[in-house]
C-alpha positions in Angstrom: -104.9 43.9 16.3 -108.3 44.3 17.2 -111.3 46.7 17.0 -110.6 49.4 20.0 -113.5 51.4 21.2 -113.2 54.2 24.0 -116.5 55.1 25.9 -116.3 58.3 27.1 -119.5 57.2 29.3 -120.8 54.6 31.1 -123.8 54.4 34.1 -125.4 51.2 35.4 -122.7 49.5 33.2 -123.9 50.3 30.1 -121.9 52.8 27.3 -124.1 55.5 26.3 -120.8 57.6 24.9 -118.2 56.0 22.8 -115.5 56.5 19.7 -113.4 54.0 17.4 -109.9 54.6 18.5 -108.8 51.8 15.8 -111.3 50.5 13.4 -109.0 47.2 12.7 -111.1 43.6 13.1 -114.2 43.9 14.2 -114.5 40.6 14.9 -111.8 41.2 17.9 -114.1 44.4 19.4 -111.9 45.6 23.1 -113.4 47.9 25.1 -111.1 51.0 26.9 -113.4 53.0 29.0 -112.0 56.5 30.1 -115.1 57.8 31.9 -116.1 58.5 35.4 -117.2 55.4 36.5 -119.5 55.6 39.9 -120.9 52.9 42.4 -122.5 50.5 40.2 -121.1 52.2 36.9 -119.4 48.5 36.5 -120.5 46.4 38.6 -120.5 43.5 36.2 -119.7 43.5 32.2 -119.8 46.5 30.8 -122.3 46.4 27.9 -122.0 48.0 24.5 -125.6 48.2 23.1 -125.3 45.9 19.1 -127.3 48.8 17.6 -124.4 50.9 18.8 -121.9 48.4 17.7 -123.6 48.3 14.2 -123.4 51.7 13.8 -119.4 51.6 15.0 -118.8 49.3 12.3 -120.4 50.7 9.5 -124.0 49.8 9.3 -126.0 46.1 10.2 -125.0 44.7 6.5 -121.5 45.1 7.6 -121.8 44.1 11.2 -124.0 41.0 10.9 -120.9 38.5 10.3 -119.0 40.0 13.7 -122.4 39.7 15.7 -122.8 36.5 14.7 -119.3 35.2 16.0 -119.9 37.4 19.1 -123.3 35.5 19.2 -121.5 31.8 19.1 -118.9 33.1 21.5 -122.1 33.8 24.0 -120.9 37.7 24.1 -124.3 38.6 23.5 -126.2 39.7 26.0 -130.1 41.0 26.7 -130.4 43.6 29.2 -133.6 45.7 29.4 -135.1 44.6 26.1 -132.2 44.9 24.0 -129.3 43.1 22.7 -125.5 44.4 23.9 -122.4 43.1 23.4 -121.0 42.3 26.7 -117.2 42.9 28.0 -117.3 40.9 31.2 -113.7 41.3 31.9 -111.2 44.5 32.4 -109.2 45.8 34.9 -108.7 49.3 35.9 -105.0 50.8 34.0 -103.3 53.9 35.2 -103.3 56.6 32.9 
């Protein structure tokens, strides 16, 4: 089991749109993107902004134990200033 988010939209590889499909460990966060993705949309990880995360997961108190595994597991990422969580492998799946 793991935490499955869906972002509904992504551009220059980061999510700006997304929705908990199953809230199940957070520590295990998996990323299904069912967007239209453009030249460049994901080109690269796909990053998940944390204060985006935090909010997924039910506030910072509650996320601050997952970010820091993400953290040691060097899925942290800073891009433009701010912190994301960074899924730098998928594949495209046929619907």
């Amino acid at each position: 089991m793991t935490l499955r988010i869906r972002a509904t939209a992504v551009f220059e590889r980061v999510v700006y749109n997304c929705v908990v499909v199953d809230p199940a460990r957070p520590d295990r966060p998996v990323l299904e993107v069912d967007a239209l993705l453009r030249d460049g949309d994901a080109d690269g990880p796909i990053l998940l902004p944390a204060p985006q995360f935090m909010a997924l997961v039910g506030g910072p108190e509650a996320a601050d134990p997952y970010l820091r595994s993400l953290h040691a597991a060097g899925r942290l990422v800073e891009h433009q200033g701010v912190t994301h969580l960074a899924f730098p492998t998928w594949q495209v799946v046929d619907a």
